[in-house]
Structures are given as structure tokens and as C-alpha cells.
C-alpha positions, 0 to 999 in steps of 0.5 A: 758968093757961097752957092749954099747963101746964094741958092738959100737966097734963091729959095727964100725970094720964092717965098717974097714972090720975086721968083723971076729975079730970082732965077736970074743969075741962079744958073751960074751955079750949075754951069760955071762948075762945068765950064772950069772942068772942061777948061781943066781938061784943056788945059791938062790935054793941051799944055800939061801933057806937051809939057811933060813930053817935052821934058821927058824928050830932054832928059831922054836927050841927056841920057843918050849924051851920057851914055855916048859920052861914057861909051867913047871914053871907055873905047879911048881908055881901052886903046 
């Protein structure tokens, strides 16, 4: 649901005298924003980034591969 209707509902059950009900699922809103923030961070830190060093490590790995390659076949042309 749209937190500006659910808390517009929050604020007007004040006024119908149901303030308990009202305060039952209200605190989604705060919270649920927190938990997807620190689950963004967990996921940035643990798989994102692993991620990208790996595929930083396998490029590394082809350049070095090419660089070597290039070498030996100039020292076979050069003999």
C-alpha cells in the first residue's frame, strides 16, 4: 500500500476513536525501509563486490595470458 494513504488512514482512525488498531501495522512503514537499506548493503558488500573482483581476476588473467603470448612469439620471430 502507498504510505501517504496508509498513514492518511492512520491519522483519520484518530479521529474515529480506533487509535489502537490504528497503531497495528503502522510501524511497517518506518521499519520496512530500514531493513531493504541494510539488506542493500549486504548484498552490495557480500555478493556485488566478490563479483566484481572476480571478473576483475579473469580479465587480469587474460591480460597476463596475452602479454605472455605476445612476448614468446616476438622471441620465436626474433630467432
Amino acid at each position: 500500500m502507498n504510505p501517504a494513504v496508509a498513514l492518511g488512514i492512520f491519522f483519520s482512525s484518530w479521529f474515529n476513536g480506533e487509535i489502537g488498531k490504528a497503531f497495528e501495522y503502522v510501524w511497517l512503514y518506518p521499519v520496512f525501509p530500514f531493513m531493504g537499506a541494510v539488506l542493500a548493503v549486504f548484498f552490495f558488500e557480500f555478493v556485488f563486490k566478490k563479483t566484481q573482483v572476480m571478473i576483475n581476476n579473469l580479465n587480469a588473467e587474460d591480460t597476463e595470458v596475452n602479454e605472455l603470448e605476445q612476448a614468446f612469439e616476438q622471441e620465436i620471430n626474433i630467432k
